[in-house]
C-alpha positions as CSV (number, residue, x, y, z in Angstrom):
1,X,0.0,0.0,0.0
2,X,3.2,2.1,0.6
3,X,4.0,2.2,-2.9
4,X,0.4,3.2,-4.2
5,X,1.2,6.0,-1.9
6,X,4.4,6.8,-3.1
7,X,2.7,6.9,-6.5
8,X,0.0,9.4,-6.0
9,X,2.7,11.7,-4.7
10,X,4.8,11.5,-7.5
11,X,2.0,11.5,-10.1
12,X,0.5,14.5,-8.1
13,X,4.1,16.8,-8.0
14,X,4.6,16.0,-11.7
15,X,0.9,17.6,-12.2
16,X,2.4,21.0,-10.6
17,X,5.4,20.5,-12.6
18,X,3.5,19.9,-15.6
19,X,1.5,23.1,-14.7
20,X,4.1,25.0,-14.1
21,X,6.3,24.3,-17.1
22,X,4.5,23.2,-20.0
23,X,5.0,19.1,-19.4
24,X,2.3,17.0,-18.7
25,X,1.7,13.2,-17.6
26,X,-1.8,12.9,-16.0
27,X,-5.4,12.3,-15.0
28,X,-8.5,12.6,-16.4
29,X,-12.0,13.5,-14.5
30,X,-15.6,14.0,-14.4
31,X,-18.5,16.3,-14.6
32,X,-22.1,17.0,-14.1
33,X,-24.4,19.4,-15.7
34,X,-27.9,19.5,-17.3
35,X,-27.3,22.1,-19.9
36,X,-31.1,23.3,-18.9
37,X,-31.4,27.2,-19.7
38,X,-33.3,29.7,-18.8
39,X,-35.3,33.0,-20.7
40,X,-33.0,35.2,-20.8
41,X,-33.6,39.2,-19.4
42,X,-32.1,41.8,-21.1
43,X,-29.2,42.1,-18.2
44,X,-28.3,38.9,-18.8
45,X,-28.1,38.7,-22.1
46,X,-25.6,41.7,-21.7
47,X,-23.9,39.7,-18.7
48,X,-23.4,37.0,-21.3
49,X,-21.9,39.0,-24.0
50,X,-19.5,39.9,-21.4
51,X,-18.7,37.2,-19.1
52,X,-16.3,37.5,-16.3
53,X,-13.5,35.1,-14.9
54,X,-15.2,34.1,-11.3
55,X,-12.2,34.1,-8.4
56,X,-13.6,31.6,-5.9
57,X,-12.1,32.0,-2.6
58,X,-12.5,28.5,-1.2
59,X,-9.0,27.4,0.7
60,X,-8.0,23.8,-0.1
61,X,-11.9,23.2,-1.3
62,X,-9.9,21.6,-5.1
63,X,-13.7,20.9,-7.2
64,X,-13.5,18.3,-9.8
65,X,-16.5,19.5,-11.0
66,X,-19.7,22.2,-10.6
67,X,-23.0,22.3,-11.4
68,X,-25.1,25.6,-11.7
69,X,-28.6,26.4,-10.1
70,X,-30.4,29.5,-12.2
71,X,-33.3,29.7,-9.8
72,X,-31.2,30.7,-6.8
73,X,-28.1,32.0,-9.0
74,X,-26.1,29.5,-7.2
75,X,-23.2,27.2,-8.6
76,X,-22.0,24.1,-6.2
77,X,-18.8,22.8,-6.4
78,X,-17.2,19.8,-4.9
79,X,-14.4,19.9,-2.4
80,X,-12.3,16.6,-3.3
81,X,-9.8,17.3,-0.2
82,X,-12.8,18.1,2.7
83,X,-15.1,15.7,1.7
84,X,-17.7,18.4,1.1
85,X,-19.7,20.2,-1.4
86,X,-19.5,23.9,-1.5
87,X,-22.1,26.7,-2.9
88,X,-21.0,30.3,-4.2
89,X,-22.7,32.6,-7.0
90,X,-20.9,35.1,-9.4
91,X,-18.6,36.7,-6.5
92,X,-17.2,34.1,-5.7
93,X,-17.7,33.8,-1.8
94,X,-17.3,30.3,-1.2
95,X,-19.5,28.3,1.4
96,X,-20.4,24.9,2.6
97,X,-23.6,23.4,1.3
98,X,-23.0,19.4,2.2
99,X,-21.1,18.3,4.9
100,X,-21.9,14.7,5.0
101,X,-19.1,12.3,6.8
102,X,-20.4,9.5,4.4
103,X,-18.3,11.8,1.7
104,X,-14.7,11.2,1.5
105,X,-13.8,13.1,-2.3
106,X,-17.0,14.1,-3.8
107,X,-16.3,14.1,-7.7
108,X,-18.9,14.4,-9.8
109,X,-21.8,17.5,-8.8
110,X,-25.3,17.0,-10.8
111,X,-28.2,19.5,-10.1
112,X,-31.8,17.7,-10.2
113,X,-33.6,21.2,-10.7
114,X,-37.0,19.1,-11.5
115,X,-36.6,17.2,-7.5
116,X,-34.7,19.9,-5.8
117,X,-31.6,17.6,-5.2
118,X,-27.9,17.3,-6.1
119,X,-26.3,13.9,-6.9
120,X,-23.3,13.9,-6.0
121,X,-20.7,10.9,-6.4
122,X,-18.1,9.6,-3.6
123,X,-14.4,8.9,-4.3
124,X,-11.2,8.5,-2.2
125,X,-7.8,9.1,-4.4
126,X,-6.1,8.5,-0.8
127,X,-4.8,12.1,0.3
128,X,-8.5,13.6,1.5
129,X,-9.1,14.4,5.3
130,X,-11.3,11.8,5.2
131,X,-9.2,8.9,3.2
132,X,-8.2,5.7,3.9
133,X,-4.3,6.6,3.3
134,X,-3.6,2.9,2.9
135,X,-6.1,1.6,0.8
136,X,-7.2,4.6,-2.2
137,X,-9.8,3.7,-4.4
138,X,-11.8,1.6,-2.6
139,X,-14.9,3.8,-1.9
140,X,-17.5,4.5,-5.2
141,X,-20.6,5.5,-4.1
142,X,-23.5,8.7,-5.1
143,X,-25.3,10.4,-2.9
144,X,-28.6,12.5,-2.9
145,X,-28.7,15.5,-1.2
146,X,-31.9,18.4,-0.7
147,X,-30.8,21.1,-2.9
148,X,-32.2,24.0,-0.1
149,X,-30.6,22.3,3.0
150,X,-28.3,19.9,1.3
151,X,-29.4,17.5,4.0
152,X,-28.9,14.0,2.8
153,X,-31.4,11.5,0.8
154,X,-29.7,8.9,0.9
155,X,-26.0,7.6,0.1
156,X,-25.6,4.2,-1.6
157,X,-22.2,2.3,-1.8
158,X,-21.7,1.2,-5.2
159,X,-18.5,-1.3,-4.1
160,X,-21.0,-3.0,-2.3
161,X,-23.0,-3.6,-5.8
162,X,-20.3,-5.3,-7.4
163,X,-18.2,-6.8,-4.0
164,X,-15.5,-7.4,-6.7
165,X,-12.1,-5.8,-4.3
166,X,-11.4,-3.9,-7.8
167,X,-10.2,0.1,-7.5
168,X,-13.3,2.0,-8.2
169,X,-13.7,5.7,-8.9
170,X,-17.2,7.1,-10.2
171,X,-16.4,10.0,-12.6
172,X,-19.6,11.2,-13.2
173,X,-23.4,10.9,-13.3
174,X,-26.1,11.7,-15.1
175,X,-30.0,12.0,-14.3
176,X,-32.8,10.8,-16.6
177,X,-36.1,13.2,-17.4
178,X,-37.5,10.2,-15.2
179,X,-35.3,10.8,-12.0
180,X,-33.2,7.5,-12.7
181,X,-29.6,8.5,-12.2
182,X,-26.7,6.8,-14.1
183,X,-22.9,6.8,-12.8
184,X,-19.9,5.6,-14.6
185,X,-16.9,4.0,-12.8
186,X,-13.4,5.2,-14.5
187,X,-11.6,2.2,-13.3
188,X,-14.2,-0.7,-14.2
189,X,-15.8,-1.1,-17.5
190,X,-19.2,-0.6,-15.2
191,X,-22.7,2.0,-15.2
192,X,-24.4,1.7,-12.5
193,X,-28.2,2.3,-12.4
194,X,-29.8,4.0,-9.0
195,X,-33.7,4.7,-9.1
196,X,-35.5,7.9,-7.0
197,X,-35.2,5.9,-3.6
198,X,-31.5,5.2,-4.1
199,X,-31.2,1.4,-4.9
200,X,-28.4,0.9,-7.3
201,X,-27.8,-2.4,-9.4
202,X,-25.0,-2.7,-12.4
203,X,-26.7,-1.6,-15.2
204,X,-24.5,-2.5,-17.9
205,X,-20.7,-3.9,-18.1
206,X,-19.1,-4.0,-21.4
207,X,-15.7,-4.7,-23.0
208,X,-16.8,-1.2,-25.0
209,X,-15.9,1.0,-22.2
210,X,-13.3,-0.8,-20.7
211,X,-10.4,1.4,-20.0
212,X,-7.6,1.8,-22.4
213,X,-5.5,5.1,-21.1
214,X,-2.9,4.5,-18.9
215,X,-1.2,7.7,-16.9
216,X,2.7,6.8,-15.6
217,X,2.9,6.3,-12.1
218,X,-0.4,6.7,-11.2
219,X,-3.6,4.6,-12.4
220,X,-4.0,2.4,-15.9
221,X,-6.7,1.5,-17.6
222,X,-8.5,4.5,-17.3
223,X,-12.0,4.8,-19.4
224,X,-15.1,6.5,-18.3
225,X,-14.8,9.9,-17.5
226,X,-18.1,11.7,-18.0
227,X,-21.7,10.7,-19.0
228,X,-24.7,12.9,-20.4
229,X,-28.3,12.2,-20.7
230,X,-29.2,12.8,-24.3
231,X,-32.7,12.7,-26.5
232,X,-33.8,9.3,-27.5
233,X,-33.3,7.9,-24.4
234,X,-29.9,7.5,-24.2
235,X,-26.8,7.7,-22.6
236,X,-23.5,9.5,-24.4
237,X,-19.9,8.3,-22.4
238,X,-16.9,10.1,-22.6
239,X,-13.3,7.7,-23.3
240,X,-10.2,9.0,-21.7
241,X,-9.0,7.5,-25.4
242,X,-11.4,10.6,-27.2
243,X,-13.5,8.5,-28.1
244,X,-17.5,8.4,-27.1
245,X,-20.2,5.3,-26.4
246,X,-24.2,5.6,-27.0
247,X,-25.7,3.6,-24.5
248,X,-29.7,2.9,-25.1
249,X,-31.2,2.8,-21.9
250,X,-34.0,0.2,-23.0
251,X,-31.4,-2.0,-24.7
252,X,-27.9,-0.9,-23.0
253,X,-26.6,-4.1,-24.7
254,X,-26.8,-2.4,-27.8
255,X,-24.1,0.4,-26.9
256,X,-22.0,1.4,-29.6
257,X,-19.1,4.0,-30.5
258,X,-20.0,7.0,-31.9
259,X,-18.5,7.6,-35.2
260,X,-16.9,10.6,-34.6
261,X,-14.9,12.9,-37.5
262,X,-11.8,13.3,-35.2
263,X,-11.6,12.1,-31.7
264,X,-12.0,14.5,-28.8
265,X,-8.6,15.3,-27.2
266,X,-7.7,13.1,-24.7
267,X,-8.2,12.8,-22.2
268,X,-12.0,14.5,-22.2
269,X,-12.7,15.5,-18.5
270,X,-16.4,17.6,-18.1
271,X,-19.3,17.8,-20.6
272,X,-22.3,19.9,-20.7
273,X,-25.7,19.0,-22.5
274,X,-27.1,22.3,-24.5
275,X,-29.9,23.6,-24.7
276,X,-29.9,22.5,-28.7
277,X,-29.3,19.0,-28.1
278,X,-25.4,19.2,-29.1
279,X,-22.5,18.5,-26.1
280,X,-19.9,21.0,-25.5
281,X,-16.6,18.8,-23.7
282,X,-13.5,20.0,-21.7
283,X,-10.4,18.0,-22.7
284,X,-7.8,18.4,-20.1
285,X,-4.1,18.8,-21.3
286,X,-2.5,17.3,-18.8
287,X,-1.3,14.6,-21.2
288,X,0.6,17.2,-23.4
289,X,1.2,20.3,-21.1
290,X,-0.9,22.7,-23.6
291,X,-3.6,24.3,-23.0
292,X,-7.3,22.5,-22.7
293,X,-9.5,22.6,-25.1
294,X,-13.4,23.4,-25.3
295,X,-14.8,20.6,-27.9
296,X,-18.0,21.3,-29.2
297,X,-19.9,17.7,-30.6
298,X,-22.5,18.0,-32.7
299,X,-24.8,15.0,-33.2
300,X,-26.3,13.1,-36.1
301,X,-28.9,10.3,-37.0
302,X,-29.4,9.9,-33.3
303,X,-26.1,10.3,-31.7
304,X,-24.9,7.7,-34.1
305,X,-22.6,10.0,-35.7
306,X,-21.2,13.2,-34.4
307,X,-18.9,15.9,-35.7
308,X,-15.8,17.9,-33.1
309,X,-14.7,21.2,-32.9
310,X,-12.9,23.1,-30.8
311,X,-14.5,26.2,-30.0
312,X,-11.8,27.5,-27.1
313,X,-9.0,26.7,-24.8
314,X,-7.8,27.4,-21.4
315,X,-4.6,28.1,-20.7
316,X,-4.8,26.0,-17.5
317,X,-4.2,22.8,-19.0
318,X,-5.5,21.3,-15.5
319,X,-8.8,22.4,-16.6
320,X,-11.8,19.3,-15.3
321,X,-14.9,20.8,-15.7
322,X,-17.5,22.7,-18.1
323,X,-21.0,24.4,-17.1
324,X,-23.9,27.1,-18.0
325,X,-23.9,29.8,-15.8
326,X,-25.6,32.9,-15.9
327,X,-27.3,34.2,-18.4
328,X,-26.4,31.4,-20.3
329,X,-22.7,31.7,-20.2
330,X,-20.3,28.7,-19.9
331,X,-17.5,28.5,-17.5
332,X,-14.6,26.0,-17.3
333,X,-13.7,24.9,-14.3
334,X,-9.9,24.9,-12.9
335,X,-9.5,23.8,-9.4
336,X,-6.4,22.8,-8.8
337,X,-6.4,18.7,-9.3
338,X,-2.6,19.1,-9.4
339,X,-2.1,20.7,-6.0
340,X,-4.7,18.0,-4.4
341,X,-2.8,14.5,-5.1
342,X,0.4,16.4,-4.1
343,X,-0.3,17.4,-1.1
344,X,-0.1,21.1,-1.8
345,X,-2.4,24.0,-0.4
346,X,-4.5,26.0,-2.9
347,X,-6.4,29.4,-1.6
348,X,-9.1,28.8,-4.4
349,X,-10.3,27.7,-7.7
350,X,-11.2,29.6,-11.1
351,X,-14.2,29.9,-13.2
352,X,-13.0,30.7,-17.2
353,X,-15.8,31.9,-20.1
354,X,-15.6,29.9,-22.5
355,X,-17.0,29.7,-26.3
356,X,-18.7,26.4,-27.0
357,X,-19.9,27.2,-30.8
Protein backbone atom coordinates (compact mmCIF):
# COMPACT_ATOMS: atom_id res chain seq x y z
CA UNK A 1 0.00 0.00 0.00
CA UNK A 2 3.24 2.13 0.60
CA UNK A 3 4.03 2.17 -2.94
CA UNK A 4 0.38 3.20 -4.17
CA UNK A 5 1.16 5.99 -1.95
CA UNK A 6 4.37 6.80 -3.08
CA UNK A 7 2.73 6.93 -6.51
CA UNK A 8 -0.04 9.38 -5.99
CA UNK A 9 2.68 11.74 -4.70
CA UNK A 10 4.81 11.52 -7.54
CA UNK A 11 2.03 11.47 -10.06
CA UNK A 12 0.46 14.53 -8.14
CA UNK A 13 4.11 16.80 -8.05
CA UNK A 14 4.56 16.04 -11.75
CA UNK A 15 0.89 17.56 -12.21
CA UNK A 16 2.43 20.95 -10.64
CA UNK A 17 5.41 20.47 -12.58
CA UNK A 18 3.49 19.89 -15.62
CA UNK A 19 1.47 23.07 -14.70
CA UNK A 20 4.11 24.95 -14.14
CA UNK A 21 6.32 24.30 -17.11
CA UNK A 22 4.48 23.20 -19.97
CA UNK A 23 4.97 19.14 -19.45
CA UNK A 24 2.25 16.95 -18.69
CA UNK A 25 1.72 13.20 -17.61
CA UNK A 26 -1.84 12.88 -16.04
CA UNK A 27 -5.40 12.30 -14.97
CA UNK A 28 -8.47 12.62 -16.42
CA UNK A 29 -12.04 13.53 -14.54
CA UNK A 30 -15.59 14.02 -14.38
CA UNK A 31 -18.48 16.26 -14.57
CA UNK A 32 -22.13 17.00 -14.14
CA UNK A 33 -24.42 19.40 -15.72
CA UNK A 34 -27.87 19.52 -17.29
CA UNK A 35 -27.32 22.11 -19.92
CA UNK A 36 -31.05 23.29 -18.93
CA UNK A 37 -31.45 27.23 -19.66
CA UNK A 38 -33.28 29.65 -18.85
CA UNK A 39 -35.29 32.96 -20.73
CA UNK A 40 -33.01 35.21 -20.84
CA UNK A 41 -33.57 39.21 -19.40
CA UNK A 42 -32.08 41.80 -21.13
CA UNK A 43 -29.23 42.13 -18.17
CA UNK A 44 -28.29 38.87 -18.76
CA UNK A 45 -28.11 38.69 -22.06
CA UNK A 46 -25.56 41.74 -21.70
CA UNK A 47 -23.92 39.75 -18.66
CA UNK A 48 -23.44 37.00 -21.34
CA UNK A 49 -21.91 39.00 -23.97
CA UNK A 50 -19.50 39.95 -21.37
CA UNK A 51 -18.74 37.16 -19.12
CA UNK A 52 -16.30 37.50 -16.30
CA UNK A 53 -13.48 35.10 -14.92
CA UNK A 54 -15.22 34.10 -11.26
CA UNK A 55 -12.16 34.07 -8.44
CA UNK A 56 -13.64 31.64 -5.90
CA UNK A 57 -12.08 32.01 -2.62
CA UNK A 58 -12.47 28.55 -1.23
CA UNK A 59 -8.96 27.43 0.73
CA UNK A 60 -8.03 23.79 -0.11
CA UNK A 61 -11.94 23.16 -1.35
CA UNK A 62 -9.91 21.57 -5.07
CA UNK A 63 -13.66 20.86 -7.17
CA UNK A 64 -13.45 18.31 -9.80
CA UNK A 65 -16.53 19.48 -11.03
CA UNK A 66 -19.65 22.20 -10.65
CA UNK A 67 -23.02 22.28 -11.44
CA UNK A 68 -25.05 25.57 -11.74
CA UNK A 69 -28.57 26.37 -10.10
CA UNK A 70 -30.45 29.46 -12.20
CA UNK A 71 -33.31 29.73 -9.81
CA UNK A 72 -31.21 30.71 -6.80
CA UNK A 73 -28.09 31.97 -8.99
CA UNK A 74 -26.06 29.51 -7.21
CA UNK A 75 -23.17 27.17 -8.56
CA UNK A 76 -22.03 24.11 -6.25
CA UNK A 77 -18.77 22.76 -6.42
CA UNK A 78 -17.25 19.77 -4.91
CA UNK A 79 -14.37 19.90 -2.43
CA UNK A 80 -12.33 16.55 -3.35
CA UNK A 81 -9.83 17.32 -0.18
CA UNK A 82 -12.84 18.14 2.67
CA UNK A 83 -15.14 15.72 1.68
CA UNK A 84 -17.69 18.43 1.10
CA UNK A 85 -19.71 20.21 -1.43
CA UNK A 86 -19.49 23.91 -1.53
CA UNK A 87 -22.09 26.73 -2.89
CA UNK A 88 -21.03 30.32 -4.23
CA UNK A 89 -22.68 32.64 -6.95
CA UNK A 90 -20.88 35.07 -9.41
CA UNK A 91 -18.58 36.66 -6.45
CA UNK A 92 -17.15 34.06 -5.68
CA UNK A 93 -17.68 33.83 -1.82
CA UNK A 94 -17.35 30.31 -1.23
CA UNK A 95 -19.48 28.30 1.38
CA UNK A 96 -20.45 24.86 2.63
CA UNK A 97 -23.55 23.43 1.27
CA UNK A 98 -22.99 19.36 2.21
CA UNK A 99 -21.06 18.28 4.86
CA UNK A 100 -21.85 14.75 4.98
CA UNK A 101 -19.09 12.34 6.82
CA UNK A 102 -20.41 9.54 4.40
CA UNK A 103 -18.32 11.82 1.69
CA UNK A 104 -14.70 11.20 1.49
CA UNK A 105 -13.83 13.11 -2.25
CA UNK A 106 -16.97 14.13 -3.76
CA UNK A 107 -16.27 14.13 -7.72
CA UNK A 108 -18.89 14.41 -9.79
CA UNK A 109 -21.85 17.47 -8.83
CA UNK A 110 -25.29 17.05 -10.79
CA UNK A 111 -28.18 19.53 -10.10
CA UNK A 112 -31.79 17.71 -10.24
CA UNK A 113 -33.61 21.20 -10.75
CA UNK A 114 -36.96 19.13 -11.51
CA UNK A 115 -36.58 17.23 -7.54
CA UNK A 116 -34.72 19.91 -5.81
CA UNK A 117 -31.62 17.55 -5.16
CA UNK A 118 -27.94 17.34 -6.06
CA UNK A 119 -26.26 13.92 -6.93
CA UNK A 120 -23.33 13.90 -6.04
CA UNK A 121 -20.66 10.87 -6.40
CA UNK A 122 -18.09 9.59 -3.61
CA UNK A 123 -14.45 8.93 -4.35
CA UNK A 124 -11.16 8.50 -2.25
CA UNK A 125 -7.82 9.11 -4.39
CA UNK A 126 -6.05 8.50 -0.80
CA UNK A 127 -4.80 12.11 0.26
CA UNK A 128 -8.45 13.62 1.47
CA UNK A 129 -9.10 14.42 5.29
CA UNK A 130 -11.27 11.81 5.19
CA UNK A 131 -9.25 8.88 3.15
CA UNK A 132 -8.15 5.68 3.92
CA UNK A 133 -4.27 6.63 3.27
CA UNK A 134 -3.65 2.85 2.94
CA UNK A 135 -6.07 1.61 0.85
CA UNK A 136 -7.17 4.60 -2.24
CA UNK A 137 -9.79 3.68 -4.44
CA UNK A 138 -11.79 1.65 -2.59
CA UNK A 139 -14.94 3.84 -1.87
CA UNK A 140 -17.49 4.45 -5.20
CA UNK A 141 -20.63 5.45 -4.09
CA UNK A 142 -23.50 8.66 -5.08
CA UNK A 143 -25.25 10.42 -2.87
CA UNK A 144 -28.57 12.53 -2.95
CA UNK A 145 -28.72 15.45 -1.24
CA UNK A 146 -31.94 18.38 -0.67
CA UNK A 147 -30.79 21.07 -2.94
CA UNK A 148 -32.21 23.95 -0.13
CA UNK A 149 -30.58 22.27 2.95
CA UNK A 150 -28.34 19.89 1.31
CA UNK A 151 -29.39 17.47 3.98
CA UNK A 152 -28.86 13.98 2.83
CA UNK A 153 -31.42 11.55 0.82
CA UNK A 154 -29.67 8.92 0.89
CA UNK A 155 -25.96 7.63 0.10
CA UNK A 156 -25.63 4.15 -1.60
CA UNK A 157 -22.17 2.26 -1.83
CA UNK A 158 -21.65 1.22 -5.18
CA UNK A 159 -18.48 -1.33 -4.08
CA UNK A 160 -21.04 -3.01 -2.27
CA UNK A 161 -22.98 -3.59 -5.80
CA UNK A 162 -20.30 -5.26 -7.41
CA UNK A 163 -18.24 -6.84 -4.00
CA UNK A 164 -15.53 -7.42 -6.67
CA UNK A 165 -12.07 -5.76 -4.26
CA UNK A 166 -11.36 -3.89 -7.77
CA UNK A 167 -10.21 0.07 -7.49
CA UNK A 168 -13.28 1.98 -8.23
CA UNK A 169 -13.68 5.68 -8.94
CA UNK A 170 -17.21 7.07 -10.16
CA UNK A 171 -16.44 9.99 -12.60
CA UNK A 172 -19.64 11.25 -13.21
CA UNK A 173 -23.39 10.89 -13.27
CA UNK A 174 -26.15 11.67 -15.09
CA UNK A 175 -30.00 12.04 -14.31
CA UNK A 176 -32.76 10.85 -16.62
CA UNK A 177 -36.07 13.17 -17.36
CA UNK A 178 -37.54 10.23 -15.17
CA UNK A 179 -35.26 10.79 -11.98
CA UNK A 180 -33.17 7.48 -12.75
CA UNK A 181 -29.63 8.50 -12.17
CA UNK A 182 -26.67 6.84 -14.14
CA UNK A 183 -22.88 6.79 -12.85
CA UNK A 184 -19.86 5.61 -14.60
CA UNK A 185 -16.91 4.04 -12.83
CA UNK A 186 -13.35 5.21 -14.48
CA UNK A 187 -11.57 2.24 -13.31
CA UNK A 188 -14.21 -0.73 -14.17
CA UNK A 189 -15.76 -1.08 -17.47
CA UNK A 190 -19.18 -0.58 -15.19
CA UNK A 191 -22.67 2.01 -15.16
CA UNK A 192 -24.39 1.71 -12.49
CA UNK A 193 -28.24 2.32 -12.41
CA UNK A 194 -29.78 4.00 -9.03
CA UNK A 195 -33.75 4.74 -9.15
CA UNK A 196 -35.50 7.89 -6.97
CA UNK A 197 -35.20 5.95 -3.65
CA UNK A 198 -31.50 5.25 -4.14
CA UNK A 199 -31.24 1.44 -4.88
CA UNK A 200 -28.44 0.89 -7.25
CA UNK A 201 -27.77 -2.38 -9.38
CA UNK A 202 -24.97 -2.70 -12.44
CA UNK A 203 -26.71 -1.59 -15.18
CA UNK A 204 -24.47 -2.49 -17.95
CA UNK A 205 -20.70 -3.94 -18.13
CA UNK A 206 -19.08 -4.03 -21.40
CA UNK A 207 -15.68 -4.67 -23.02
CA UNK A 208 -16.85 -1.19 -25.03
CA UNK A 209 -15.88 1.00 -22.19
CA UNK A 210 -13.29 -0.82 -20.74
CA UNK A 211 -10.37 1.37 -20.00
CA UNK A 212 -7.59 1.75 -22.42
CA UNK A 213 -5.50 5.06 -21.13
CA UNK A 214 -2.93 4.51 -18.90
CA UNK A 215 -1.18 7.70 -16.95
CA UNK A 216 2.74 6.76 -15.61
CA UNK A 217 2.90 6.25 -12.15
CA UNK A 218 -0.37 6.68 -11.15
CA UNK A 219 -3.55 4.59 -12.43
CA UNK A 220 -3.99 2.37 -15.94
CA UNK A 221 -6.69 1.54 -17.62
CA UNK A 222 -8.49 4.52 -17.28
CA UNK A 223 -12.00 4.78 -19.37
CA UNK A 224 -15.09 6.50 -18.34
CA UNK A 225 -14.80 9.91 -17.55
CA UNK A 226 -18.06 11.66 -18.02
CA UNK A 227 -21.66 10.68 -18.97
CA UNK A 228 -24.69 12.91 -20.45
CA UNK A 229 -28.32 12.19 -20.68
CA UNK A 230 -29.16 12.80 -24.33
CA UNK A 231 -32.68 12.70 -26.48
CA UNK A 232 -33.76 9.29 -27.49
CA UNK A 233 -33.32 7.92 -24.43
CA UNK A 234 -29.95 7.45 -24.17
CA UNK A 235 -26.76 7.66 -22.63
CA UNK A 236 -23.49 9.53 -24.36
CA UNK A 237 -19.90 8.29 -22.43
CA UNK A 238 -16.85 10.09 -22.56
CA UNK A 239 -13.33 7.75 -23.25
CA UNK A 240 -10.17 9.04 -21.69
CA UNK A 241 -9.02 7.54 -25.40
CA UNK A 242 -11.38 10.64 -27.22
CA UNK A 243 -13.54 8.48 -28.11
CA UNK A 244 -17.50 8.36 -27.07
CA UNK A 245 -20.16 5.31 -26.35
CA UNK A 246 -24.18 5.61 -27.03
CA UNK A 247 -25.66 3.58 -24.53
CA UNK A 248 -29.67 2.94 -25.09
CA UNK A 249 -31.20 2.81 -21.89
CA UNK A 250 -34.00 0.23 -23.04
CA UNK A 251 -31.36 -1.97 -24.70
CA UNK A 252 -27.87 -0.87 -23.02
CA UNK A 253 -26.57 -4.11 -24.69
CA UNK A 254 -26.84 -2.43 -27.82
CA UNK A 255 -24.07 0.37 -26.92
CA UNK A 256 -21.98 1.45 -29.62
CA UNK A 257 -19.06 4.03 -30.51
CA UNK A 258 -20.05 6.96 -31.90
CA UNK A 259 -18.49 7.65 -35.16
CA UNK A 260 -16.92 10.63 -34.56
CA UNK A 261 -14.89 12.93 -37.55
CA UNK A 262 -11.85 13.32 -35.25
CA UNK A 263 -11.63 12.08 -31.68
CA UNK A 264 -11.96 14.49 -28.77
CA UNK A 265 -8.61 15.28 -27.20
CA UNK A 266 -7.71 13.07 -24.72
CA UNK A 267 -8.15 12.83 -22.20
CA UNK A 268 -12.04 14.45 -22.19
CA UNK A 269 -12.69 15.55 -18.46
CA UNK A 270 -16.44 17.63 -18.07
CA UNK A 271 -19.32 17.76 -20.61
CA UNK A 272 -22.33 19.89 -20.68
CA UNK A 273 -25.73 19.02 -22.45
CA UNK A 274 -27.09 22.31 -24.46
CA UNK A 275 -29.92 23.56 -24.74
CA UNK A 276 -29.93 22.54 -28.74
CA UNK A 277 -29.31 18.96 -28.09
CA UNK A 278 -25.38 19.24 -29.09
CA UNK A 279 -22.52 18.49 -26.07
CA UNK A 280 -19.86 20.99 -25.47
CA UNK A 281 -16.64 18.79 -23.73
CA UNK A 282 -13.49 19.97 -21.71
CA UNK A 283 -10.40 17.99 -22.70
CA UNK A 284 -7.78 18.40 -20.07
CA UNK A 285 -4.12 18.80 -21.31
CA UNK A 286 -2.53 17.25 -18.76
CA UNK A 287 -1.30 14.63 -21.24
CA UNK A 288 0.61 17.22 -23.42
CA UNK A 289 1.22 20.31 -21.12
CA UNK A 290 -0.89 22.69 -23.65
CA UNK A 291 -3.57 24.30 -22.95
CA UNK A 292 -7.34 22.48 -22.67
CA UNK A 293 -9.51 22.56 -25.06
CA UNK A 294 -13.42 23.37 -25.29
CA UNK A 295 -14.81 20.64 -27.90
CA UNK A 296 -17.97 21.32 -29.19
CA UNK A 297 -19.94 17.71 -30.63
CA UNK A 298 -22.49 18.00 -32.68
CA UNK A 299 -24.80 14.96 -33.15
CA UNK A 300 -26.33 13.09 -36.07
CA UNK A 301 -28.88 10.34 -36.95
CA UNK A 302 -29.44 9.90 -33.28
CA UNK A 303 -26.11 10.35 -31.70
CA UNK A 304 -24.90 7.73 -34.15
CA UNK A 305 -22.57 10.03 -35.65
CA UNK A 306 -21.25 13.16 -34.43
CA UNK A 307 -18.85 15.94 -35.69
CA UNK A 308 -15.81 17.94 -33.10
CA UNK A 309 -14.65 21.16 -32.89
CA UNK A 310 -12.88 23.11 -30.81
CA UNK A 311 -14.46 26.22 -29.98
CA UNK A 312 -11.80 27.48 -27.13
CA UNK A 313 -9.00 26.68 -24.84
CA UNK A 314 -7.80 27.45 -21.36
CA UNK A 315 -4.62 28.08 -20.70
CA UNK A 316 -4.83 26.00 -17.51
CA UNK A 317 -4.23 22.83 -19.01
CA UNK A 318 -5.54 21.31 -15.52
CA UNK A 319 -8.76 22.39 -16.61
CA UNK A 320 -11.81 19.30 -15.31
CA UNK A 321 -14.89 20.81 -15.70
CA UNK A 322 -17.46 22.68 -18.07
CA UNK A 323 -20.99 24.42 -17.11
CA UNK A 324 -23.94 27.07 -18.02
CA UNK A 325 -23.92 29.81 -15.76
CA UNK A 326 -25.57 32.95 -15.90
CA UNK A 327 -27.25 34.24 -18.39
CA UNK A 328 -26.39 31.38 -20.28
CA UNK A 329 -22.70 31.74 -20.21
CA UNK A 330 -20.26 28.66 -19.88
CA UNK A 331 -17.52 28.49 -17.51
CA UNK A 332 -14.57 26.04 -17.30
CA UNK A 333 -13.69 24.92 -14.28
CA UNK A 334 -9.88 24.88 -12.90
CA UNK A 335 -9.51 23.82 -9.43
CA UNK A 336 -6.41 22.80 -8.80
CA UNK A 337 -6.39 18.74 -9.33
CA UNK A 338 -2.58 19.09 -9.41
CA UNK A 339 -2.12 20.72 -5.95
CA UNK A 340 -4.66 18.00 -4.43
CA UNK A 341 -2.75 14.53 -5.08
CA UNK A 342 0.43 16.43 -4.05
CA UNK A 343 -0.28 17.37 -1.07
CA UNK A 344 -0.11 21.14 -1.81
CA UNK A 345 -2.43 23.95 -0.36
CA UNK A 346 -4.50 25.99 -2.85
CA UNK A 347 -6.44 29.38 -1.63
CA UNK A 348 -9.09 28.78 -4.44
CA UNK A 349 -10.30 27.65 -7.66
CA UNK A 350 -11.19 29.63 -11.08
CA UNK A 351 -14.25 29.91 -13.23
CA UNK A 352 -13.05 30.72 -17.19
CA UNK A 353 -15.82 31.87 -20.07
CA UNK A 354 -15.59 29.94 -22.48
CA UNK A 355 -16.98 29.73 -26.26
CA UNK A 356 -18.66 26.42 -26.99
CA UNK A 357 -19.87 27.16 -30.85
Amino acid sequence: MKKTKLKIAIAGAALVAAAATGTAMATSGSSAGSGAERTQTQAEQSEQATPSVIKADGPNVFPHSLDYDPRSKTFFAASLKQGKVTAFGPDGKVRTHIDDPALVSPQAVKVDRERNRIMVSNADYGVADRSDKDNPFKVAGVGSYDLKTGKQDWCVDLTAITNDGKKHLISDVAVAPDGTTYAVDELTPTVFRIDKRGRAKVFLQNDLIQGKLNIPDFLDDVGMTAVEWVEGNQLIISMADGSLVRVPVDNPEEARKVKLDKPLSSPPAGMELLKDGSITAVSSGLLTGKPAKVQHVRPRDGWKEATVSVTDTVKDPITSDVTVGPGGAKYALSGGLAQFLAGKPNDGFTLTPVKTG
